[in-house]
N, CA, C and O atoms as a GROMACS GRO file, in nm:
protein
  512
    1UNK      N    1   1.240  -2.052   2.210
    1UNK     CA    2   1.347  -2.057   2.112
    1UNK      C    3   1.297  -2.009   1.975
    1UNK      O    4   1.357  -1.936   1.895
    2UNK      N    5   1.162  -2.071   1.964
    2UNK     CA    6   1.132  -2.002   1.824
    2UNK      C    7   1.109  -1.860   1.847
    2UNK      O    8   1.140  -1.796   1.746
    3UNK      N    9   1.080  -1.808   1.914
    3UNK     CA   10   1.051  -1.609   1.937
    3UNK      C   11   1.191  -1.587   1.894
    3UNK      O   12   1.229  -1.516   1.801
    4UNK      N   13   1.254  -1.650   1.966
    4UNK     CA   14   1.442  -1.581   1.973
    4UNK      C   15   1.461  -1.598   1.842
    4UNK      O   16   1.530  -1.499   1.819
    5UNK      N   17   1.447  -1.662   1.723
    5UNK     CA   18   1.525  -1.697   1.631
    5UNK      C   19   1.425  -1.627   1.502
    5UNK      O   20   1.467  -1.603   1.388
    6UNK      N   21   1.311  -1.607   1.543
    6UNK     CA   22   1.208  -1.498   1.469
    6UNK      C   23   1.288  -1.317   1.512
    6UNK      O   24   1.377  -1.260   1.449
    7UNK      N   25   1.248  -1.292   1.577
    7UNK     CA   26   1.310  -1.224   1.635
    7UNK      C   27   1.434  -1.173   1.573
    7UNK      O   28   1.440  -1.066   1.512
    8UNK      N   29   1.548  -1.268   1.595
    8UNK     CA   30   1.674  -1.220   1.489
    8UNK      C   31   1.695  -1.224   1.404
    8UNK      O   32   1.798  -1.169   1.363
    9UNK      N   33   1.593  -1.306   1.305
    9UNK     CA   34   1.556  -1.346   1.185
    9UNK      C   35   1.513  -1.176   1.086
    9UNK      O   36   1.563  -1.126   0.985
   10UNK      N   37   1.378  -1.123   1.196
   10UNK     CA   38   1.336  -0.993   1.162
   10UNK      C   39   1.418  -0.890   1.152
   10UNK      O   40   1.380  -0.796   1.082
   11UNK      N   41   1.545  -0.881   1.217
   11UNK     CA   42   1.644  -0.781   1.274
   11UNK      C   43   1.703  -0.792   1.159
   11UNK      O   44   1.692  -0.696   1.083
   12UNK      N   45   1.800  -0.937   1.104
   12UNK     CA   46   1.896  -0.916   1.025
   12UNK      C   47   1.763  -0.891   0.892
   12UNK      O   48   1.786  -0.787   0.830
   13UNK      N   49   1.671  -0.946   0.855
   13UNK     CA   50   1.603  -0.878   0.763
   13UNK      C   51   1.597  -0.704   0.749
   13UNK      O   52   1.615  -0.648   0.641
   14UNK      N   53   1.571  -0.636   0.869
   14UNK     CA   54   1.518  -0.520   0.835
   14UNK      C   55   1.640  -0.392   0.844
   14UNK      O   56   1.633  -0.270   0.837
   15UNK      N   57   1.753  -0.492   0.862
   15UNK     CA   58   1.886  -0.402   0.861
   15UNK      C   59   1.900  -0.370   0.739
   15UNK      O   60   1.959  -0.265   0.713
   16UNK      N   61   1.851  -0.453   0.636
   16UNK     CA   62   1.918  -0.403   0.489
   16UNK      C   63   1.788  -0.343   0.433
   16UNK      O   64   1.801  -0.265   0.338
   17UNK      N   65   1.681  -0.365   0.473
   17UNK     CA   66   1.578  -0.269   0.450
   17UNK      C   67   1.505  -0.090   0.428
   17UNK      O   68   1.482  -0.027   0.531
   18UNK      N   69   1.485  -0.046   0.340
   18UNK     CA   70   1.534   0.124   0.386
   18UNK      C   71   1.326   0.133   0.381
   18UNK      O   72   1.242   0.074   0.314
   19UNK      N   73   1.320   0.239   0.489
   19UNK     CA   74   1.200   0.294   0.540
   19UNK      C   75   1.190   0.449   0.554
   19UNK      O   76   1.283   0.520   0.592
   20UNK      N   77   1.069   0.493   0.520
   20UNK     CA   78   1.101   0.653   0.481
   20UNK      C   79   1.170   0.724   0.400
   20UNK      O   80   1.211   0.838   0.421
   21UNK      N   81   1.191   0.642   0.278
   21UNK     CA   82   1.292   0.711   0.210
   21UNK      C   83   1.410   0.675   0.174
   21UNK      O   84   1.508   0.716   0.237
   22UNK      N   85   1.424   0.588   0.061
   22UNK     CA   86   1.576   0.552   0.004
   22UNK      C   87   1.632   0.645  -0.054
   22UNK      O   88   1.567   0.711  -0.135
   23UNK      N   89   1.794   0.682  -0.023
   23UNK     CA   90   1.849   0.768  -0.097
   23UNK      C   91   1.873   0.711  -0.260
   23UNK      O   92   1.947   0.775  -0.334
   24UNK      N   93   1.816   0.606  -0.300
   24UNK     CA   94   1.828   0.526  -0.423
   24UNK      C   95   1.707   0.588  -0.490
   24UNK      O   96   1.705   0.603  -0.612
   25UNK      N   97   1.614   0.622  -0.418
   25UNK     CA   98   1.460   0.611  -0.521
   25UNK      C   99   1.479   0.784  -0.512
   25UNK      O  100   1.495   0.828  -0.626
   26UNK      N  101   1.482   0.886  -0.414
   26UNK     CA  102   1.481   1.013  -0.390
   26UNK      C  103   1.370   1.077  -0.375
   26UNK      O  104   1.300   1.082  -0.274
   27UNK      N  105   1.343   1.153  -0.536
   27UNK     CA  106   1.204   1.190  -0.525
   27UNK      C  107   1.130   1.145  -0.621
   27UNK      O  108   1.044   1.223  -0.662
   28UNK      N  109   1.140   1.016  -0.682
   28UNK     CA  110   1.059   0.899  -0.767
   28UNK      C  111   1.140   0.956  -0.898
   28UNK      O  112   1.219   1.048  -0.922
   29UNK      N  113   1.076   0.853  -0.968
   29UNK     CA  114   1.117   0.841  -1.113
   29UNK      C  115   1.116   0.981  -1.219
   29UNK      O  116   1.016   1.022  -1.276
   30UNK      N  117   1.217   1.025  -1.226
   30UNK     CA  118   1.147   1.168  -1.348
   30UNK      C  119   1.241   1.197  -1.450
   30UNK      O  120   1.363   1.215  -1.445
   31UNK      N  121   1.128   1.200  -1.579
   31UNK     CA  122   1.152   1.173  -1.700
   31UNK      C  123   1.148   1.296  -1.776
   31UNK      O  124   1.043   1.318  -1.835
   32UNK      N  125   1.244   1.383  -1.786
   32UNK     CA  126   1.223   1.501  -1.872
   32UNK      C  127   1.172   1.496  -2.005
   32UNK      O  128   1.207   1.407  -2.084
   33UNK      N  129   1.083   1.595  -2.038
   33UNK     CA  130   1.032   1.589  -2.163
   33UNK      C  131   1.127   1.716  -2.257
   33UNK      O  132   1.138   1.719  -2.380
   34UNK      N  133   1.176   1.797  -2.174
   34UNK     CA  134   1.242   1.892  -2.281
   34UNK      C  135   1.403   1.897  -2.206
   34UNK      O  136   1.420   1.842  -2.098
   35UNK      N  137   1.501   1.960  -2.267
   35UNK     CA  138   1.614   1.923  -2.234
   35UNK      C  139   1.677   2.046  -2.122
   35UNK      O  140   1.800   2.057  -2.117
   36UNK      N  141   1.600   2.128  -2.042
   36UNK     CA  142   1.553   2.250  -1.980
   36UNK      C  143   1.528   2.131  -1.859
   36UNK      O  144   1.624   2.116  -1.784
   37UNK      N  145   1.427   2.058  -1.838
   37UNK     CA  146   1.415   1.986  -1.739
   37UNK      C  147   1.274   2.067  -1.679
   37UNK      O  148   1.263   2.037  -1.561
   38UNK      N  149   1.183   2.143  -1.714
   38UNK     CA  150   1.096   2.250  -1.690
   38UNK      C  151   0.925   2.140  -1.726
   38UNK      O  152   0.814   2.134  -1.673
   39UNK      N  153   0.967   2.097  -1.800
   39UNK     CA  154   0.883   1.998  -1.861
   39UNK      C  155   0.888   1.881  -1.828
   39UNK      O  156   1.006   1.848  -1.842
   40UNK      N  157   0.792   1.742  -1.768
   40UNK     CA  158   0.880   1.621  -1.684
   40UNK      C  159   0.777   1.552  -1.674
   40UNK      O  160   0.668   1.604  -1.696
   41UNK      N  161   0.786   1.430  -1.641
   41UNK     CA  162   0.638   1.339  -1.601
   41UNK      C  163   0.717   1.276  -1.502
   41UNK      O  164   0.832   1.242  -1.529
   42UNK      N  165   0.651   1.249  -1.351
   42UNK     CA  166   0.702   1.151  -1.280
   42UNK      C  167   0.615   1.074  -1.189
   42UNK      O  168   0.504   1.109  -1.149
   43UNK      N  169   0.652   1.007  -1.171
   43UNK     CA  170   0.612   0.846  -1.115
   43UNK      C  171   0.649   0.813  -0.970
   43UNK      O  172   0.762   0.769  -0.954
   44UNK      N  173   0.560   0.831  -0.847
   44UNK     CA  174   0.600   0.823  -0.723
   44UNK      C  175   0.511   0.679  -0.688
   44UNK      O  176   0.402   0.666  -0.744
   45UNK      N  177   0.548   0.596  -0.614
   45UNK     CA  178   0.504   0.440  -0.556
   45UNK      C  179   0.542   0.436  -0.408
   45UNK      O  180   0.657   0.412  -0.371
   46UNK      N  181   0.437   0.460  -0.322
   46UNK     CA  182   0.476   0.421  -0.197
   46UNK      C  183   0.366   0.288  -0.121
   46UNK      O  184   0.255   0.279  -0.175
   47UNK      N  185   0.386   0.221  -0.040
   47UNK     CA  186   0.339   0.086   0.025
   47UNK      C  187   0.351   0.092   0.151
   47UNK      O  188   0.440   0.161   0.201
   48UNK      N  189   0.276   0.031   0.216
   48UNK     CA  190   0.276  -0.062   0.348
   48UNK      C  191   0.225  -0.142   0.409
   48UNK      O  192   0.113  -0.155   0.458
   49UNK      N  193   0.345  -0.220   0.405
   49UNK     CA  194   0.312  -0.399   0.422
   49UNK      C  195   0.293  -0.431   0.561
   49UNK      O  196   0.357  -0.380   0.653
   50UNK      N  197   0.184  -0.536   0.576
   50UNK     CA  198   0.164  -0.596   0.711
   50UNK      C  199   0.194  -0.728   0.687
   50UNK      O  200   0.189  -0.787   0.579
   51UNK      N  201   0.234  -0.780   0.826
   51UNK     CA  202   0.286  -0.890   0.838
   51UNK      C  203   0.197  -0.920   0.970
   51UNK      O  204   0.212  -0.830   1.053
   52UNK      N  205   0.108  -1.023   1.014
   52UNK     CA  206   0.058  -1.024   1.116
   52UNK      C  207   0.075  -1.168   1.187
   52UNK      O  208   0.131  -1.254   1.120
   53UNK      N  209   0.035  -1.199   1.305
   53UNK     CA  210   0.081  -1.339   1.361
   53UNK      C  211  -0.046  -1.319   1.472
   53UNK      O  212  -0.023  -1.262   1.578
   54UNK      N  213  -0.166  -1.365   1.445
   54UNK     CA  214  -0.252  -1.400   1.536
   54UNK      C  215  -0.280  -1.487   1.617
   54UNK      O  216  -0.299  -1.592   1.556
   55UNK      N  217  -0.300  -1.506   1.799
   55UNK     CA  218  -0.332  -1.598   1.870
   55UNK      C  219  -0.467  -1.624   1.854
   55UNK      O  220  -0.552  -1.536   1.868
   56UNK      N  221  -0.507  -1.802   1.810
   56UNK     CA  222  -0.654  -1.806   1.824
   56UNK      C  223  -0.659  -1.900   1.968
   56UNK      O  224  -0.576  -1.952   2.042
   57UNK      N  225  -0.781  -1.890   1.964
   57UNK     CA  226  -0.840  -1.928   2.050
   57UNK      C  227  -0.817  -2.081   2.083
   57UNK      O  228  -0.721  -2.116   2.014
   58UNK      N  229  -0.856  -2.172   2.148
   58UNK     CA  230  -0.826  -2.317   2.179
   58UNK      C  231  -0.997  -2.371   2.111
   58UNK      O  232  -1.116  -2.357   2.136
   59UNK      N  233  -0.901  -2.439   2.010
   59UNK     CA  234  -1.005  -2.528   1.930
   59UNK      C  235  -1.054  -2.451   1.792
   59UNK      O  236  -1.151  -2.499   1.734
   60UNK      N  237  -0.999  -2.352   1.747
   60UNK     CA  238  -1.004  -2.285   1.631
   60UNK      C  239  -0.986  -2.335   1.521
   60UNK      O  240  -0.903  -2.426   1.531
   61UNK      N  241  -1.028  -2.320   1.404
   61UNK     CA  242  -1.057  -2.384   1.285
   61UNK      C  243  -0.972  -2.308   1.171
   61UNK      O  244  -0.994  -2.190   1.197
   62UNK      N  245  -0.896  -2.311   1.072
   62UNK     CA  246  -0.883  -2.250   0.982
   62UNK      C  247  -0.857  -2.347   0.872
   62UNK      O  248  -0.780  -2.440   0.896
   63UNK      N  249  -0.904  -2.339   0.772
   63UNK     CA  250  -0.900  -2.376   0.665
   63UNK      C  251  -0.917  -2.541   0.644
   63UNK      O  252  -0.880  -2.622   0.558
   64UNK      N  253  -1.000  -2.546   0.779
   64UNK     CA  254  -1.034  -2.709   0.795
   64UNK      C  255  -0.970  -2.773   0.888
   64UNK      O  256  -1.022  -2.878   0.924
   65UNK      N  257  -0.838  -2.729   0.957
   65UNK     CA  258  -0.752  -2.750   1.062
   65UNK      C  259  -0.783  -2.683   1.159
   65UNK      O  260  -0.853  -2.582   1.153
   66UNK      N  261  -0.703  -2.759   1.325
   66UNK     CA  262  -0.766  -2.685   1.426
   66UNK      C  263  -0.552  -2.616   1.433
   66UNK      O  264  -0.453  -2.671   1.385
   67UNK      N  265  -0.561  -2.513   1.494
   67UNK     CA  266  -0.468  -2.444   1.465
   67UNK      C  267  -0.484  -2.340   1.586
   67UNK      O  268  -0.593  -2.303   1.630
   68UNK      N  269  -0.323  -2.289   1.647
   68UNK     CA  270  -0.340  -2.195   1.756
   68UNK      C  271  -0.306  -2.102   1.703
   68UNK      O  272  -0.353  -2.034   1.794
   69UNK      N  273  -0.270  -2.036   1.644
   69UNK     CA  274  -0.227  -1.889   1.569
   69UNK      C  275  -0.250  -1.899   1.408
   69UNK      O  276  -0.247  -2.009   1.352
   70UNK      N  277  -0.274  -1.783   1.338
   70UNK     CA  278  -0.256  -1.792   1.201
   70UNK      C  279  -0.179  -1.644   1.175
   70UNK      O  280  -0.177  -1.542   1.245
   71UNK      N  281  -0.121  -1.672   1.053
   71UNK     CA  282  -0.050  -1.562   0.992
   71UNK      C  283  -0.104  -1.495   0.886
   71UNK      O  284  -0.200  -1.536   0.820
   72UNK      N  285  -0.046  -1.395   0.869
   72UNK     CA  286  -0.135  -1.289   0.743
   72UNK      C  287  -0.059  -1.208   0.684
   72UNK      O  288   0.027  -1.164   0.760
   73UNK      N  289  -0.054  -1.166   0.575
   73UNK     CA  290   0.088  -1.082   0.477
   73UNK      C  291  -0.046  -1.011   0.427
   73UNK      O  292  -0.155  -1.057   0.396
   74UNK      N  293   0.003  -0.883   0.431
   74UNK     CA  294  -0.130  -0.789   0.349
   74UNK      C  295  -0.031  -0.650   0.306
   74UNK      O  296   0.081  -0.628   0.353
   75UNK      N  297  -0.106  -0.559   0.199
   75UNK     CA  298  -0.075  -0.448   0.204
   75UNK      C  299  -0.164  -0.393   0.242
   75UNK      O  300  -0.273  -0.416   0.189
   76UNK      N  301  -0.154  -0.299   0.348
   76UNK     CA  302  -0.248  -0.208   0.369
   76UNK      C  303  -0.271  -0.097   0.328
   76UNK      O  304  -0.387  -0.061   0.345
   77UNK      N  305  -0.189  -0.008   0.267
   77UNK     CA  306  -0.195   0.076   0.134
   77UNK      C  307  -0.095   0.073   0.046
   77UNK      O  308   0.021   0.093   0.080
   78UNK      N  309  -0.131   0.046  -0.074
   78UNK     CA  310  -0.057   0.057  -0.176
   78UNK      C  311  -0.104   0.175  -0.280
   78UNK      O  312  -0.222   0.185  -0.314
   79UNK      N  313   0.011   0.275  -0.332
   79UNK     CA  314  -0.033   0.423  -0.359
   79UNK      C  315   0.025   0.441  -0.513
   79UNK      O  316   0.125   0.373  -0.537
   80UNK      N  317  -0.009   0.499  -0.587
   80UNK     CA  318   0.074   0.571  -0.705
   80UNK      C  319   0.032   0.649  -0.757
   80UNK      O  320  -0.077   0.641  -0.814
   81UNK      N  321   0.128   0.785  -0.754
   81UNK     CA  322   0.125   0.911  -0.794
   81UNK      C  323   0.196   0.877  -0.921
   81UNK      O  324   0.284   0.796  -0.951
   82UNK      N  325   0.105   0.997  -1.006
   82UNK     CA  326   0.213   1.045  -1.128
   82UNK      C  327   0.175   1.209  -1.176
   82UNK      O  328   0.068   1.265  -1.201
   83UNK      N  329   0.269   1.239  -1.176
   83UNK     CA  330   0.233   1.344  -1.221
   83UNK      C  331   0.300   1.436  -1.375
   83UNK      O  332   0.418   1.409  -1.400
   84UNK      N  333   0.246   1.513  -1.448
   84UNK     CA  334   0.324   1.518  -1.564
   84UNK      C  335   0.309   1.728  -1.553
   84UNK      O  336   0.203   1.788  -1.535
   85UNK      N  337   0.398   1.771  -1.564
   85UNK     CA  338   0.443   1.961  -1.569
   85UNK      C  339   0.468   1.968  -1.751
   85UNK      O  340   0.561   1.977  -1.832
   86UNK      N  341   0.332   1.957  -1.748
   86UNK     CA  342   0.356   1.963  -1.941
   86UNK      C  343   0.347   2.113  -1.965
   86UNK      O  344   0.402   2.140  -2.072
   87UNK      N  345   0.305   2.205  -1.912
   87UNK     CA  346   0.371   2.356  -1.966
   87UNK      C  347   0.399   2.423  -1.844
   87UNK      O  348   0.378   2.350  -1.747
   88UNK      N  349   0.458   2.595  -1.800
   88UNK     CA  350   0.434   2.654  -1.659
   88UNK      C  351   0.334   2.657  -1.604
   88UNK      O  352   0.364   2.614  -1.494
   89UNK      N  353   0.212   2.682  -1.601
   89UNK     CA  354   0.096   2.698  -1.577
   89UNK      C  355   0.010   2.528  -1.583
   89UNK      O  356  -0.105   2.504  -1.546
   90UNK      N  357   0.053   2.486  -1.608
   90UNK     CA  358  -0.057   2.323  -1.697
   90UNK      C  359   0.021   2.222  -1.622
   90UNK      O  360   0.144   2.223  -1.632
   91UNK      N  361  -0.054   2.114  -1.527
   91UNK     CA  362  -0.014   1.971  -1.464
   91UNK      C  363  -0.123   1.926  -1.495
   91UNK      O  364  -0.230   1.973  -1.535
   92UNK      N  365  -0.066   1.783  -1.463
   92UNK     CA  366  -0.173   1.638  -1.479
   92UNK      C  367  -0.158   1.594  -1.337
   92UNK      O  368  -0.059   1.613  -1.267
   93UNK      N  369  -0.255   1.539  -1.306
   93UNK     CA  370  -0.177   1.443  -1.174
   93UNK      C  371  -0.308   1.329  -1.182
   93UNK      O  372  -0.429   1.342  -1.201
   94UNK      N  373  -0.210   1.203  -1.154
   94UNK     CA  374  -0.291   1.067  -1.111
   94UNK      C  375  -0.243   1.026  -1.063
   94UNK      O  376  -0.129   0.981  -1.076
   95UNK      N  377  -0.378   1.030  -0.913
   95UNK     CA  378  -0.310   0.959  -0.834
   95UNK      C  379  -0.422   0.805  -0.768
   95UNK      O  380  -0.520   0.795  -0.695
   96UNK      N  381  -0.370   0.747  -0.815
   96UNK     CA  382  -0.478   0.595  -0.768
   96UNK      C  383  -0.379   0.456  -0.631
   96UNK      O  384  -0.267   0.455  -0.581
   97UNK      N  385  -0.496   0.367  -0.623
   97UNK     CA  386  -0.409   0.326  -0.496
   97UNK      C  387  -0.533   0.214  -0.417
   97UNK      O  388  -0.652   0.241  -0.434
   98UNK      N  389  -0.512   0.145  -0.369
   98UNK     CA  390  -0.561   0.001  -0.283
   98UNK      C  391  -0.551  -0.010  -0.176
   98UNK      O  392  -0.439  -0.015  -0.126
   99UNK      N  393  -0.667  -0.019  -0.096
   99UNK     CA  394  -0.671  -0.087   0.044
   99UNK      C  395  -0.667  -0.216   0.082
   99UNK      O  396  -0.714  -0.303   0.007
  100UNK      N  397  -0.608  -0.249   0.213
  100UNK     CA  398  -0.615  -0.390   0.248
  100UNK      C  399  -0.626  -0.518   0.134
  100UNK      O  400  -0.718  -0.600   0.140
  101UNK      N  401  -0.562  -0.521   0.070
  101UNK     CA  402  -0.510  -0.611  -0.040
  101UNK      C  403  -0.462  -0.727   0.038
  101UNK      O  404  -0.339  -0.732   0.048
  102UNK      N  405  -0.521  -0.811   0.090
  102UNK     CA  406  -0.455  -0.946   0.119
  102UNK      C  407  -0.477  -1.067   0.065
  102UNK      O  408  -0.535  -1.048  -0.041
  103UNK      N  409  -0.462  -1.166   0.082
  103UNK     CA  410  -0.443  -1.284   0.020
  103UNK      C  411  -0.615  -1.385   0.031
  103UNK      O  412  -0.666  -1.469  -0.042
  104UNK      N  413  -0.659  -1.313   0.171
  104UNK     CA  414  -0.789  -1.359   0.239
  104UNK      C  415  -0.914  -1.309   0.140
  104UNK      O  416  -0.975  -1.370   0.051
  105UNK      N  417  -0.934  -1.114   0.213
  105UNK     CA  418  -0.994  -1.118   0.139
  105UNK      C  419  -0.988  -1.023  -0.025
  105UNK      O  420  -1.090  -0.962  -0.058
  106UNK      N  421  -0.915  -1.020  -0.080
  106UNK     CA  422  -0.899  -0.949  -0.187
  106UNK      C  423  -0.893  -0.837  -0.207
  106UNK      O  424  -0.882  -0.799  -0.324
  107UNK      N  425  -0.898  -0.723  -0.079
  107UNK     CA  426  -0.848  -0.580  -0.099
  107UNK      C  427  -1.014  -0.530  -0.178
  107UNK      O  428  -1.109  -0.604  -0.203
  108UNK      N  429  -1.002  -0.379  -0.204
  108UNK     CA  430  -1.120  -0.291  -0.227
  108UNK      C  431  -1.071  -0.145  -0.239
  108UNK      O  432  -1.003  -0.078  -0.161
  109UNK      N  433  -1.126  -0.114  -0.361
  109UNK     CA  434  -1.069  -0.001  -0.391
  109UNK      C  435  -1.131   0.129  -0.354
  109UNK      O  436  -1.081   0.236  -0.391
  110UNK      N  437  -1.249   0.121  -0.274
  110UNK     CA  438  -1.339   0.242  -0.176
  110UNK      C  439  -1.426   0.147  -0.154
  110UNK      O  440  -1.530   0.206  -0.123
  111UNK      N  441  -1.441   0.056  -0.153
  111UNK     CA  442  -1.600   0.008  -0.119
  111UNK      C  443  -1.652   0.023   0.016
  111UNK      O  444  -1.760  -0.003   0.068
  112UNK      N  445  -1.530   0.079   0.060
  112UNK     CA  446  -1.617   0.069   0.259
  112UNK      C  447  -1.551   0.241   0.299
  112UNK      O  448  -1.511   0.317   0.211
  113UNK      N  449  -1.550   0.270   0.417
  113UNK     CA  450  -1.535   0.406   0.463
  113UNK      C  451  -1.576   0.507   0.410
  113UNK      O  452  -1.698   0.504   0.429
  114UNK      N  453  -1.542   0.627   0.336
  114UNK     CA  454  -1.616   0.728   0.284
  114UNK      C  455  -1.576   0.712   0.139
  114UNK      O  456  -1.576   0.813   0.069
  115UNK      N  457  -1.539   0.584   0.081
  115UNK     CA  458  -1.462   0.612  -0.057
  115UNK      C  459  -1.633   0.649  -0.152
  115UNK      O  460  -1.743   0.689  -0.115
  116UNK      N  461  -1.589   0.617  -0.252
  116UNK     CA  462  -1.677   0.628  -0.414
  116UNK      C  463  -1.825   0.588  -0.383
  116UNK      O  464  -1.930   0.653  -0.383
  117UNK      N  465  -1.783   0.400  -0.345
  117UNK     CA  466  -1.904   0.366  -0.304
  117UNK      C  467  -1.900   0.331  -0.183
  117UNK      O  468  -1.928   0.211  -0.194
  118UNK      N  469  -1.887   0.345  -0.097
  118UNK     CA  470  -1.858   0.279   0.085
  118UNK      C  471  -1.949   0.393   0.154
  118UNK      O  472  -2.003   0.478   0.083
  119UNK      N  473  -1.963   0.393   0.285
  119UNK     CA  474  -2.018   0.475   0.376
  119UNK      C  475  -2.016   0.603   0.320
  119UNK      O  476  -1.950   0.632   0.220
  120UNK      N  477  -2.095   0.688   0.391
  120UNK     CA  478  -2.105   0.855   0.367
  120UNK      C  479  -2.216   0.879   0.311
  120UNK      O  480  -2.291   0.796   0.258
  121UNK      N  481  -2.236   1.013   0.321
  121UNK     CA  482  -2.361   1.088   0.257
  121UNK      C  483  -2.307   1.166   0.114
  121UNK      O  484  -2.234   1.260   0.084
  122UNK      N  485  -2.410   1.044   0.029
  122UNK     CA  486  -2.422   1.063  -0.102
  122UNK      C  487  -2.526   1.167  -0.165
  122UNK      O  488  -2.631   1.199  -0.109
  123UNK      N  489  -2.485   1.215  -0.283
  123UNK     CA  490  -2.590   1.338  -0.336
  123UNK      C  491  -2.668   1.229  -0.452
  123UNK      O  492  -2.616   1.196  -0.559
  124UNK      N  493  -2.821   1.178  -0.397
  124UNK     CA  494  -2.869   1.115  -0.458
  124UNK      C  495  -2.897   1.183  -0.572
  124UNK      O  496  -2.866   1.120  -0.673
  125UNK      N  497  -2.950   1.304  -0.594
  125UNK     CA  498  -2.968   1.366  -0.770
  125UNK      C  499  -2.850   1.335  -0.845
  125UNK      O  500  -2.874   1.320  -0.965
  126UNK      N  501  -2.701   1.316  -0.801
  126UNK     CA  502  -2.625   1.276  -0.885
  126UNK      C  503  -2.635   1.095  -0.889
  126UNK      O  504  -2.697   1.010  -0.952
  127UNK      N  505  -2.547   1.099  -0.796
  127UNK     CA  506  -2.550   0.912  -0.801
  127UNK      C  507  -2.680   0.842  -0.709
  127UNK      O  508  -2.739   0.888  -0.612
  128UNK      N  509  -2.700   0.702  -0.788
  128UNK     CA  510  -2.850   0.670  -0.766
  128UNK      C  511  -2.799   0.545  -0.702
  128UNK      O  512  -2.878   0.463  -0.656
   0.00000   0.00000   0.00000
């Protein structure tokens, strides 16, 4: 009974939900700088959220309790572009953004895989 009522719980949630693209947001925020529209700074934000429901094991521990499943809310990427068309020829762009941001363990902004500082082959004459 509880699956069934999770379950329809998720449904009527994700009916009013928009994915891939709201015709509300379009193509992000943009702010003309000249009245031509040639000139502009804009602001793009995209996400994706996890929601997880884990089976543990029999006799599992969390947070001092013995417990058969635990739950988990995370983002697993969170992104933001901006970009600014300050003459024909001349852009800016920044684009920054977060991994695995959860509540557990606090997310990391390259520290693991090939980011800045995480895994990979580094050019020690530059960084030490």
């Amino acid at each position: 009974m509880k699956k069934l009522l999770t379950f329809i719980g998720a449904v009527l949630i994700s009916s009013s939900l928009y994915s891939q693209g709201s015709p509300d947001y379009g193509s992000g925020l943009k702010l003309n700088l000249n009245p031509e529209g040639d000139k502009f700074v804009r602001f793009i934000l995209w996400d994706q959220l996890w929601l997880r429901n884990t089976s543990m094991n029999p006799g599992t521990m969390v947070g001092g309790e013995p417990t058969d499943n635990s739950w988990n809310i995370g983002n697993r990427r969170l992104r933001a572009l901006t970009y600014a068309q300050i003459s024909k020829r001349y852009m800016i762009l920044l684009h920054f953004g977060i991994n695995n941001q959860t509540f557990i363990n606090g997310g990391a902004t390259g520290t693991s895989g090939t980011g800045g500082y995480g895994n990979g082959k580094k050019n020690t004459t530059v960084l030490s």
